[in-house]
VOGU-3710 file (C-alpha; in Angstrom, 3 decimals, decimal comma):
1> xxxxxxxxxx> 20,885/-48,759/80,462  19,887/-49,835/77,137  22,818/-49,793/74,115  22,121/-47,593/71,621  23,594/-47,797/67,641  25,899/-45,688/65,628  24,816/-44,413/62,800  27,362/-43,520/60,335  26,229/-40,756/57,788  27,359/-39,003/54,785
11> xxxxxxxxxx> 27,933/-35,922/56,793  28,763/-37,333/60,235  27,013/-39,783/62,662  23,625/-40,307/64,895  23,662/-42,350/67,703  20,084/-44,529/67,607  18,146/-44,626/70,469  15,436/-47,700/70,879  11,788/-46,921/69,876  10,226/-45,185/72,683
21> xxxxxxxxxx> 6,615/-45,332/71,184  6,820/-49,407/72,322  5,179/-50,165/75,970  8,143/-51,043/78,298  7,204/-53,994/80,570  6,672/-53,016/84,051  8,354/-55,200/86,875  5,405/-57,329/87,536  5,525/-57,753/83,835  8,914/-58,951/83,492
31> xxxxxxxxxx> 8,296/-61,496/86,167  5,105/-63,493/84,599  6,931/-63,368/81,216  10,307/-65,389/82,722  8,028/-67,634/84,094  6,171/-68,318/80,626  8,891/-68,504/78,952  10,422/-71,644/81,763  6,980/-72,796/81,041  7,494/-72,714/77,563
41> xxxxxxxxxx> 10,828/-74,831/77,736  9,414/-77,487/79,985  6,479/-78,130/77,283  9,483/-77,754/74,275  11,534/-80,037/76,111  8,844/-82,503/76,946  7,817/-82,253/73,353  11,020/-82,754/71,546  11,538/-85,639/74,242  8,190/-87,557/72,992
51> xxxxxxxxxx> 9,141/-86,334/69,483  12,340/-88,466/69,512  10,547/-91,304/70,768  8,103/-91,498/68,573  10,944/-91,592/65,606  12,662/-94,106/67,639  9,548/-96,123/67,479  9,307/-95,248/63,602  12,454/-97,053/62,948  10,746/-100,277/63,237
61> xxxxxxxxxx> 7,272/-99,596/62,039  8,320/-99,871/58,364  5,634/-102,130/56,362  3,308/-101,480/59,115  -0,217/-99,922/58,238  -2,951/-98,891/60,176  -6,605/-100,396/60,164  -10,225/-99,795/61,650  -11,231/-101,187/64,736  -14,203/-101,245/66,799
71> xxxxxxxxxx> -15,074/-100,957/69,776  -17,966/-102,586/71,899  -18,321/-103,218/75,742  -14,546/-102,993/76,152  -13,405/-105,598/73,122  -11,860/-104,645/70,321  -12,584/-105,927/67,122  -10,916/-105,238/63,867  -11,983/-104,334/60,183  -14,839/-106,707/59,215
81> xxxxxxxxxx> -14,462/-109,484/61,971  -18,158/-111,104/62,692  -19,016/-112,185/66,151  -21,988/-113,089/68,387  -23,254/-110,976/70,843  -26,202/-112,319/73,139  -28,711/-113,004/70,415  -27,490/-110,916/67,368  -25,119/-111,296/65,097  -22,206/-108,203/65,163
91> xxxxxxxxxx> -19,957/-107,063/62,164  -16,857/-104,420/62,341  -17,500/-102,404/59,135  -15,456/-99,222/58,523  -14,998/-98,379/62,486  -18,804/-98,697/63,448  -20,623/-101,895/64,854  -23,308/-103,403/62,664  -25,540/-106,179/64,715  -29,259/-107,670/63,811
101> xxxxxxxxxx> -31,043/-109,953/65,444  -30,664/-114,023/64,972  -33,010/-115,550/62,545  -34,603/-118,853/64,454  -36,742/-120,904/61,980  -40,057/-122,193/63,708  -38,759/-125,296/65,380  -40,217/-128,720/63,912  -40,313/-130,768/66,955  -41,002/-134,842/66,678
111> xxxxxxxxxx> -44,021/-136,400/69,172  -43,127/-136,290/72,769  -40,793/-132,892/72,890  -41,399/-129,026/72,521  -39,503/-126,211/71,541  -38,076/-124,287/74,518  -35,466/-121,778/75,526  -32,548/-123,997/76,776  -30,375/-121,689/79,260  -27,981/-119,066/76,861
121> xxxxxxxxxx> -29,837/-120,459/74,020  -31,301/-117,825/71,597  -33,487/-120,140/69,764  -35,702/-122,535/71,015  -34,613/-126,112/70,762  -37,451/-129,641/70,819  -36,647/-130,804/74,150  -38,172/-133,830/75,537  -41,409/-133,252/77,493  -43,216/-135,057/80,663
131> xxxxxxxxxx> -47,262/-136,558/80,499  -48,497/-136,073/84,499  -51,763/-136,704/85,149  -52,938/-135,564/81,107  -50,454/-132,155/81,265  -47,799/-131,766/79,472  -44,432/-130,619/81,177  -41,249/-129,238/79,636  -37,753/-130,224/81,251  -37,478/-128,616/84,507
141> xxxxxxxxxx> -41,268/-127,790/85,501  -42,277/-128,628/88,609  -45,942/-129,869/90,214  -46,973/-130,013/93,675  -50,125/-132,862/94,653  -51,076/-134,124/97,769  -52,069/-137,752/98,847  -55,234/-139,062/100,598  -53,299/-138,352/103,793  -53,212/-134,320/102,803
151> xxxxxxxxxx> -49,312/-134,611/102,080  -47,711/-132,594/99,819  -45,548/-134,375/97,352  -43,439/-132,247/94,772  -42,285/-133,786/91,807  -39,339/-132,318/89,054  -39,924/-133,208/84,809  -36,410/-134,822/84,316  -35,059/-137,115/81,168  -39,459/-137,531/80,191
161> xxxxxxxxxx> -40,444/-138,523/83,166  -41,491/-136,881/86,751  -39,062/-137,557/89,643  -40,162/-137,145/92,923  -38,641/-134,152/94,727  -37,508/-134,596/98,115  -38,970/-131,368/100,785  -36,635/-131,533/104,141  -38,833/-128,640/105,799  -40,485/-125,608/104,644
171> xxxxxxxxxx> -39,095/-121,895/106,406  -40,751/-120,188/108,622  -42,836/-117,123/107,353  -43,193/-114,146/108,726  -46,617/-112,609/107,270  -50,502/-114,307/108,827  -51,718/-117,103/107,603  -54,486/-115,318/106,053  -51,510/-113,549/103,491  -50,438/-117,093/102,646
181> xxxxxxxxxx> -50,644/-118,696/99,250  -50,460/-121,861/97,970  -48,299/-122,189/94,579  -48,865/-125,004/92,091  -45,221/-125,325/91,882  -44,318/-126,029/95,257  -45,332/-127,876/98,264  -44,181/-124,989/100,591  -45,972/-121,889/101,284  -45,292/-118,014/100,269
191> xxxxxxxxxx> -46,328/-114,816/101,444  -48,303/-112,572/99,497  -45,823/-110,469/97,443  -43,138/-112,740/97,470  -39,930/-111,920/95,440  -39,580/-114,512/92,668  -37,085/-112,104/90,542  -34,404/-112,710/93,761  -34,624/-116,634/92,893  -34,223/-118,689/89,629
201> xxxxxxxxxx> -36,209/-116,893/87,536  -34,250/-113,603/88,046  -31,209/-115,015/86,539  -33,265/-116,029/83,431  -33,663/-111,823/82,212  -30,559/-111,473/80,390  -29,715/-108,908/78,519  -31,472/-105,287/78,862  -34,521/-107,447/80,489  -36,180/-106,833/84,109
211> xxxxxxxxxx> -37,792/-109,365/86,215  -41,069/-108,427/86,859  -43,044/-109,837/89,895  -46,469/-111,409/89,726  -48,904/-112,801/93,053  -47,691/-116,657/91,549  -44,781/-115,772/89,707  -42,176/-113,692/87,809  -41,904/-112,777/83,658  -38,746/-110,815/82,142
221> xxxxxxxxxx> -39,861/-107,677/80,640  -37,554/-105,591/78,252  -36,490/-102,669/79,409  -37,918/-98,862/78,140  -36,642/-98,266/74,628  -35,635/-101,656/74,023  -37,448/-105,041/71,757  -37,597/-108,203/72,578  -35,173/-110,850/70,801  -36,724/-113,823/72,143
231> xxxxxxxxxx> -40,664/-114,521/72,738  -40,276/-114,494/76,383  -38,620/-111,465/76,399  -34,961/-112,265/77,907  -33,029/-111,257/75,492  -33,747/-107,195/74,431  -31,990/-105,243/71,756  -32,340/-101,454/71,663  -34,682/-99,717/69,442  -33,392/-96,704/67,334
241> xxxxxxxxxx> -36,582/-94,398/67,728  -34,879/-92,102/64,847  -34,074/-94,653/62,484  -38,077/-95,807/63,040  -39,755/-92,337/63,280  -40,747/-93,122/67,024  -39,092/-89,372/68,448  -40,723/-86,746/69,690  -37,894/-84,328/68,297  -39,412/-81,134/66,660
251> xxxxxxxxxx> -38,413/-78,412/64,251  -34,814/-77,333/64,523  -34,133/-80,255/66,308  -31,479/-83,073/65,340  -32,618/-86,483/66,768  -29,974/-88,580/68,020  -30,491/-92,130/69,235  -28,947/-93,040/73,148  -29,019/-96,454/74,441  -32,950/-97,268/75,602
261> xxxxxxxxxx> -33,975/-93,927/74,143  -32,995/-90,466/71,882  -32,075/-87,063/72,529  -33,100/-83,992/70,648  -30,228/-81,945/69,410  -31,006/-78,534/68,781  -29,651/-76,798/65,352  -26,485/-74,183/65,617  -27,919/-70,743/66,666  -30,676/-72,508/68,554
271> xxxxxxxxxx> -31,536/-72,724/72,362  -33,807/-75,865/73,715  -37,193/-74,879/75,278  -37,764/-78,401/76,369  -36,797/-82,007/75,565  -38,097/-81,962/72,040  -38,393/-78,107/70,929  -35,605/-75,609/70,292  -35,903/-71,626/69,454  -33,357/-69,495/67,888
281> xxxxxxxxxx> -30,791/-68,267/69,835  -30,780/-64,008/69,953  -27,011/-63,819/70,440  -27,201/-60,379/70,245  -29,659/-59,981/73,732  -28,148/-62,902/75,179  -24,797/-61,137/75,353  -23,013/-64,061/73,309  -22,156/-61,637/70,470  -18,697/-61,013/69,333
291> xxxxxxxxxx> -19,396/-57,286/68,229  -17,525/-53,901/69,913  -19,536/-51,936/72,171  -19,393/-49,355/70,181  -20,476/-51,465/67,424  -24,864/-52,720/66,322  -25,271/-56,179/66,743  -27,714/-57,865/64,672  -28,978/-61,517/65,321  -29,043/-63,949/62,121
301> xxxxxxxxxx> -30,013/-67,402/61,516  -27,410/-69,327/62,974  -25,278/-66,558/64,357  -24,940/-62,998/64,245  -23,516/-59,725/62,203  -21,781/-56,532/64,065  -21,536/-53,163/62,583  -19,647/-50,100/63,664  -22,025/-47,271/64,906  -21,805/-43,887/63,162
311> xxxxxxxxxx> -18,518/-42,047/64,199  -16,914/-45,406/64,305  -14,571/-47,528/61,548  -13,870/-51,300/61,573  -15,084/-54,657/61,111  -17,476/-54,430/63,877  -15,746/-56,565/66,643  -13,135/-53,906/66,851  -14,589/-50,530/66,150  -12,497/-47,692/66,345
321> xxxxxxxxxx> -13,636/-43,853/66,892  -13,124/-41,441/63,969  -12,098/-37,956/64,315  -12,484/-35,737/61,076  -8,660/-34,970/60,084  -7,809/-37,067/62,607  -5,437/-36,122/65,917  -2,230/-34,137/65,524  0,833/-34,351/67,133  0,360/-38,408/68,465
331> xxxxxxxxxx> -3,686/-37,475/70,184  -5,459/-40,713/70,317  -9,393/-40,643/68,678  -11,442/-42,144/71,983  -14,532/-40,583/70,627  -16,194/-39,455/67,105  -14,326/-36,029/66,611  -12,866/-36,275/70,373  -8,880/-36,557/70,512  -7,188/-36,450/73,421
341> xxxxxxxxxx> -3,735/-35,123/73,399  -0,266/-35,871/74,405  1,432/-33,838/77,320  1,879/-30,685/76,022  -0,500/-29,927/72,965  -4,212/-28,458/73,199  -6,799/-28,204/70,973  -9,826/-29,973/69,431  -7,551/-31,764/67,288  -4,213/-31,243/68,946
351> xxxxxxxxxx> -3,061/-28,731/66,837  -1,987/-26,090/69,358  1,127/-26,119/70,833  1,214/-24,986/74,766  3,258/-22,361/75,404  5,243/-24,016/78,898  7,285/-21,063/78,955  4,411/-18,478/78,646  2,292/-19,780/80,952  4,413/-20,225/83,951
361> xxxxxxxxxx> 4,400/-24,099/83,852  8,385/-24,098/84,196  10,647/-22,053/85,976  14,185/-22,269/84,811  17,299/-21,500/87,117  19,215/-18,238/86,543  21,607/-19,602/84,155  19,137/-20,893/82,207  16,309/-19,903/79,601  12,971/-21,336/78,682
371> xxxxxxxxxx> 12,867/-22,962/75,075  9,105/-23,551/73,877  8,932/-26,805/72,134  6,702/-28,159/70,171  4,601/-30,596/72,682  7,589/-29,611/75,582  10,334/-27,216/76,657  14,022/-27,044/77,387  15,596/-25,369/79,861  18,780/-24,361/77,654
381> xxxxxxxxxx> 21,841/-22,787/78,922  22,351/-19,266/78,899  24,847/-17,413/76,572  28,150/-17,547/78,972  26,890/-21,205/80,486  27,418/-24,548/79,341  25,944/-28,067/80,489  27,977/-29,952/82,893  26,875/-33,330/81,845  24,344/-33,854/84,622
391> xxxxxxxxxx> 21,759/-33,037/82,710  18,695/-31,708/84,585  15,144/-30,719/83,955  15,195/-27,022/84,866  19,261/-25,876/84,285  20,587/-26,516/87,135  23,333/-28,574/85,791  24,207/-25,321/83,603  27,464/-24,363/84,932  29,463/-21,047/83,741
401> xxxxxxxxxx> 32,238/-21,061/80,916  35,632/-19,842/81,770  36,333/-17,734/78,444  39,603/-16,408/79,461  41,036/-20,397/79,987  39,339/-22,329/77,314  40,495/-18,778/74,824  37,559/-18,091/73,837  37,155/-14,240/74,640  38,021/-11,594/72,802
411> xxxxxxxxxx> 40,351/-9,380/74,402  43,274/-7,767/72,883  46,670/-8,753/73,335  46,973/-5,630/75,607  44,730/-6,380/77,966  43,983/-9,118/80,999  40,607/-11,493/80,868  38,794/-12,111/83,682  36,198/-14,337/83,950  32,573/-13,610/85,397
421> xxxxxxxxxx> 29,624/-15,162/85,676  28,291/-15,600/82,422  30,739/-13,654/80,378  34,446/-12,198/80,502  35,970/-8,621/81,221  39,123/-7,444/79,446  41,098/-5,058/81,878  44,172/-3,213/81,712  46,933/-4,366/83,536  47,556/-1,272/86,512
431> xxxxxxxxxx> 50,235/1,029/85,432  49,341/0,418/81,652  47,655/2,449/79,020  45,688/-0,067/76,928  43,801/0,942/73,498  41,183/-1,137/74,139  41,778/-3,291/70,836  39,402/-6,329/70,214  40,871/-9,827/68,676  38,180/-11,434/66,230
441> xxxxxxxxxx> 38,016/-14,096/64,136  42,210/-13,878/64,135  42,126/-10,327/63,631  42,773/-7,296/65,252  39,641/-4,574/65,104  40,533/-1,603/66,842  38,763/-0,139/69,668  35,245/1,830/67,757  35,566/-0,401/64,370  32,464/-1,237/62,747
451> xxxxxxxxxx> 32,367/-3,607/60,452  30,444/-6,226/58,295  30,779/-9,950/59,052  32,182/-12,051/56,191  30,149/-15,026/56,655  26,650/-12,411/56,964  26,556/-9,439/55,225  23,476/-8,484/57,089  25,366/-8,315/60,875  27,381/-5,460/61,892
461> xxxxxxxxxx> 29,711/-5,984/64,379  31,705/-3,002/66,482  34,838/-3,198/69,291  33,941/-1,019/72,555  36,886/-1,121/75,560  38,152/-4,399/74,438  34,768/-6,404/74,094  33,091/-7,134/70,765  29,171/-7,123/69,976  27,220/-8,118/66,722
471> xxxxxxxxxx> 23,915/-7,228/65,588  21,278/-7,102/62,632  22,099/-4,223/60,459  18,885/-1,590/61,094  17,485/-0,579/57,895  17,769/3,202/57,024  15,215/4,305/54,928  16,702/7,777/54,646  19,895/6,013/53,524  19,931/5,722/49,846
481> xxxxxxxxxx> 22,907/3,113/50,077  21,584/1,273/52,477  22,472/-2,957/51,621  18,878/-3,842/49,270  19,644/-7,355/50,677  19,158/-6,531/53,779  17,183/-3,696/53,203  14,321/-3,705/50,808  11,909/-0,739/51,680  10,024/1,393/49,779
491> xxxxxxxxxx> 10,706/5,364/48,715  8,023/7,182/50,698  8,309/10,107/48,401  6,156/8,130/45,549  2,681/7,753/45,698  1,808/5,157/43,797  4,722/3,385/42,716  6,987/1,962/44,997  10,907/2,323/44,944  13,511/-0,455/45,463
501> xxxxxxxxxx> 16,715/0,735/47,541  18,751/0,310/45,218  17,022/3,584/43,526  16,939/1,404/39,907  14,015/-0,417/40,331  10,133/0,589/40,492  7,427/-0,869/40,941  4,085/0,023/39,543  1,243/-0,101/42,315  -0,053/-3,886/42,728
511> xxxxxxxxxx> 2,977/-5,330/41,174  4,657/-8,124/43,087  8,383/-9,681/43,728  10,464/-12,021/45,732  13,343/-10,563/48,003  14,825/-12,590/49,908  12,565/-15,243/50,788  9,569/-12,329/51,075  6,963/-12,222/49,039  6,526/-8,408/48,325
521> xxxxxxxxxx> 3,576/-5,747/46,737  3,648/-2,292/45,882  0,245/-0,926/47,358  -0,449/2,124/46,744  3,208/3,562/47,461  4,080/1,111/50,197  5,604/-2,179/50,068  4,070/-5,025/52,354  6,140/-8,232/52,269  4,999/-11,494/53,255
531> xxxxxxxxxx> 7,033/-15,030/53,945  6,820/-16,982/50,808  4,270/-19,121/50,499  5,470/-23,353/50,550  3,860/-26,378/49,815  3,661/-28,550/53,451  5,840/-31,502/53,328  3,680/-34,445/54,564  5,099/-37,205/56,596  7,924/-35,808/57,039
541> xxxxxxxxxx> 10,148/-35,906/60,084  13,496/-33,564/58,970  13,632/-30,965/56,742  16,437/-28,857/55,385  15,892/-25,489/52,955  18,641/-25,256/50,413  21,044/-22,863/49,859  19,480/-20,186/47,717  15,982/-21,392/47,943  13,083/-20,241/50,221
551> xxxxxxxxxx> 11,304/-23,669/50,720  12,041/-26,735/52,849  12,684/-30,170/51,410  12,697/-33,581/53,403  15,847/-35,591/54,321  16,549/-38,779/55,537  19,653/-37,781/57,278  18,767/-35,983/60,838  21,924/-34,463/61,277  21,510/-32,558/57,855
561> xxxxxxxxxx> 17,976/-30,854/58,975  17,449/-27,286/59,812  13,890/-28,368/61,075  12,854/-31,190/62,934  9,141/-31,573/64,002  10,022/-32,806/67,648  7,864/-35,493/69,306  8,900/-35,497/72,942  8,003/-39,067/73,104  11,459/-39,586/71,678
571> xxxxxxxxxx> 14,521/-38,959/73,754  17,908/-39,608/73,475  20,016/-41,179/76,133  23,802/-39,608/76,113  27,216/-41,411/76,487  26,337/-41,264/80,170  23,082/-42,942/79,806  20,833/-39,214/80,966  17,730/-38,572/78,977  17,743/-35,883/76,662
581> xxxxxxxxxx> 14,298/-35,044/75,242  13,657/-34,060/71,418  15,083/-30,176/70,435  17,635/-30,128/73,516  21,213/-29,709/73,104  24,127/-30,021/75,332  28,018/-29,688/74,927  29,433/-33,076/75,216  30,675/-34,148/77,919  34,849/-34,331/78,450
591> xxxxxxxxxx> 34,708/-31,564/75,616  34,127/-27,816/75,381  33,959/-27,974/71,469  31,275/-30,810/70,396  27,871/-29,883/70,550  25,157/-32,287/70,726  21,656/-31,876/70,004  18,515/-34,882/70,489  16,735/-35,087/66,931  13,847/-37,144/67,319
601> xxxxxxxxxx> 15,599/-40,008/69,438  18,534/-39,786/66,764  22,025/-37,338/68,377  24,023/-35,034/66,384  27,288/-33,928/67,174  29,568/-31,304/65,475  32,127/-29,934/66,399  32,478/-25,619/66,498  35,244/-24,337/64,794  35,801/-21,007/66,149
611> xx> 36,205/-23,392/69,318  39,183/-24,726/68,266
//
């Protein structure tokens, strides 16, 4: 059971009940949100865990600033450091790599040497060079001859001068003899197609460079996308085919240059068509619009607008139906001018109240009577019962009162009470002769009194056998001195002009006057009276009419209200924790005098005096 709040008021106290309108969490509910919220302490603790680490570290970071670095195949470099990579000079300059190529001046290279790549040399360096029979040979060449006997001798350009090169034996190959080729190079034979890249020459293609095979040889080619740094095409940088205008990137395309190639980038609100062309994007077809579905989506350069459709109000991704007044009595609008309505109301706009009682929806038990209220209905006690505590839907917990023990009959002191179902009987004791007397309000009212209440001029009262009854006074229009506050008629003897009752006052035909809250007109000899007309009190959840005034006024204070516009959405949970809906009322429980009655989720008690 939930608690509920006291209230303490100028004229008393409400007990406040919690805010039924709110969605209670279901089981299931409950459940997922005491795991988020473990969740939500392991990432908190983990948090405030690094959090005091990192201000542990903090302590002895002071002087310390932070700097640029950069980045390239796994070193780091910092803030304008200049290195060599492979044949280009590299800078570090504001967190982005800057390289360019190595200049090499054209080598001037005295008589007997030439310029040539020396192994992880970018630049060609004047090496010395071989004369064999009138060729010229660089350091390392080689040159097969054979002798007058048809041997093949192999010789090696080493230190200026060719060096015979010892052959043990050549391998055995496995192609026919017709597939076999003779190289200049070497005394021993190849097949046709032979893989030069997987020897020597393969390790020569250094950076972004492939070894490409030919019948007597191999070459390094750069790869696609990439220049050559060096003549022969070992050393290759990559070319930036947007910085050079060599793309194929079209309109609302972004190029964007990739390692050996580009990309093209299509614009926001644009969808590619191919590798170089990109379209605008129709969010709205493509179903990647934000917008309501009750909402017109319309695409836009770039993006997309949303607008509520007619009968709807918002900002277009959240569109709400609107119903012309709008829906009484807490109906939701699902639909331009469609409300549907809370338990108990009807109408296109929930403005009509259903009847429970009149249409057979509830049956109440015996002791019980069906109250109509507005959006529900109450089973309340009948006169003669009281509720027991147990509160129950239909008045079954309505239990009778015993009038003779709590003293609350009426019987004179002459005669014996006996309680009934739903009432008392005052009999004479046998062998006495009782007057049949009546006790009311402390006073003794003998047995055929009429007489006027003093609290309500207007109800007339009478003692039969012991037992007292009250009613409205019935207005005699023969009776000249009749009450005219309870009474105002008209004289039927004038034709035109109408008479007040007190036989003073007339009233000329058309002529109108207030009596007692009625708005009155002589027509024509009779008098038709009307309530008096009042001005609706908007928002407003209590309302109270003044003592000598005709028209209600709003109050803060529940407990002080004569009206209350009941939503049955708000209920009231008693001392014992039962549910008590909006408009019902109940005689507190352990007490015969309090009476309690559920005001909009707020309780009022007061206690009856003639109880006492």
């Amino acid at each position: 059971m939930q608690d509920v709040q006291l209230v303490v008021l100028p004229h008393g106290y409400i007990v406040q009940c919690p805010d039924l309108n709110r969605t209670c969490p279901t089981c299931n509910d409950f459940h997922g949100l005491v795991q988020k919220i473990m969740e939500l302490q392991d990432i908190l603790a983990k948090t405030s865990n690094k959090l005091a680490l990192a201000e542990e570290k903090m302590k002895y970071l002071d002087g310390c600033y932070c700097e640029r670095t950069c980045n390239l195949n796994g070193e780091i470099y910092r803030e304008d450091d200049a290195w060599i990579d492979g044949c280009r000079n590299c800078t570090c300059s504001n967190g982005t790599v800057e390289c360019e190529s190595i200049f090499c001046p054209p080598p001037q290279c005295p008589p007997d040497t030439a310029p040539i790549y020396m192994p992880g040399a970018c630049c060609k360096e004047c090496q010395p060079v071989c004369l064999f029979r009138g060729r010229v040979y660089v350091e390392g060449d080689r040159k097969s001859i054979h002798d007058s006997e048809g041997n093949c001798l192999l010789f090696e350009c080493r230190e200026r001068s060719m060096r015979r090169v010892e052959i043990l034996s050549c391998p055995e190959l496995n192609c026919p003899e017709s597939e076999q080729i003779t190289l200049s190079d070497r005394c021993c034979k190849v097949c046709r197609g032979h893989d030069f890249c997987t020897e020597d020459h393969g390790r020569n293609c250094i950076e972004n460079s492939d070894c490409i095979n030919l019948e007597a040889g191999a070459y390094c080619s750069c790869k696609e996308g990439y220049h050559p740094l060096r003549d022969d095409s070992a050393y290759c940088q990559d070319i930036d085919e947007c910085a050079e205008g060599k793309h194929y990137c079209r309109e609302n395309t972004m190029c964007m240059n990739t390692p050996g190639s580009f990309m093209c980038v299509c614009h926001t609100g644009y969808v590619r068509i191919d590798d170089y062309s990109c379209t605008e994007r129709d969010e709205c077809v493509q179903e990647m619009n934000t917008c309501d579905e009750n909402a017109l989506c319309f695409n836009t350069v770039g993006g997309h607008s949303c607008s509520c459709k007619p009968g709807y109000v918002g900002n277009g991704t959240v569109c709400k139906a609107l119903c012309e007044g709008q829906c009484l009595n807490g109906g939701s609008c699902i639909d331009p001018d469609t409300c549907v309505c809370q338990q108990g109301f009807t109408g296109k706009r929930c403005e009509t109240d259903i009847d429970e009682c009149l249409d057979g929806f509830v049956e109440c038990d015996s002791r019980a009577i069906c109250i109509n209220l507005p959006g529900w209905y109450h089973c309340e006690c009948r006169d003669g019962y009281h509720d027991n505590g147990k509160f129950s839907a239909n008045g079954e917990s309505c239990e009778d009162i015993d009038e003779c023990e709590s003293g609350r009959h009426t019987c004179a002191n002459d005669t014996v009470c006996f309680n009934v179902d739903g009432g008392f009987d005052c009999r004479c004791p046998h062998g006495k002769n009782c007057t049949g007397d009546c006790a009311h309000d402390g006073k003794v009212k003998h047995n055929g009194q009429i007489w006027v209440l003093d609290d309500d001029r207007c109800s007339v009262c009478s003692c039969r056998s012991g037992l007292v009854t009250c009613r409205r006074m019935v207005c005699d229009c023969e009776n000249p001195t009749v009450d005219v506050m309870c009474c105002p008629e008209c004289d039927p003897r004038l034709s035109s002009q109408c008479l007040h009752q007190n036989g003073l006052l007339a009233y000329s035909n058309g002529e109108t006057w207030v009596e007692n809250c009625q708005q009155c007109q002589c027509m024509s000899g009779e008098v038709d009276c009307w309530p008096v007309p009042c001005s609706p009190v908007p928002d407003c959840e209590f309302t109270v009419v003044p003592e000598g005034e005709c028209c209600p006024r709003c109050v803060m204070d529940p407990c002080l209200a004569d009206t209350v516009r009941n939503d049955m959405t708000k209920t009231c949970l008693d001392e014992y924790g039962i549910t008590r809906f909006s408009g019902s009322a109940w005689t507190k429980h352990g007490t015969e005098c309090s009476m309690c009655q559920c005001k909009n989720g707020h309780i009022c008690c007061s206690v009856d005096p003639l109880c006492l």
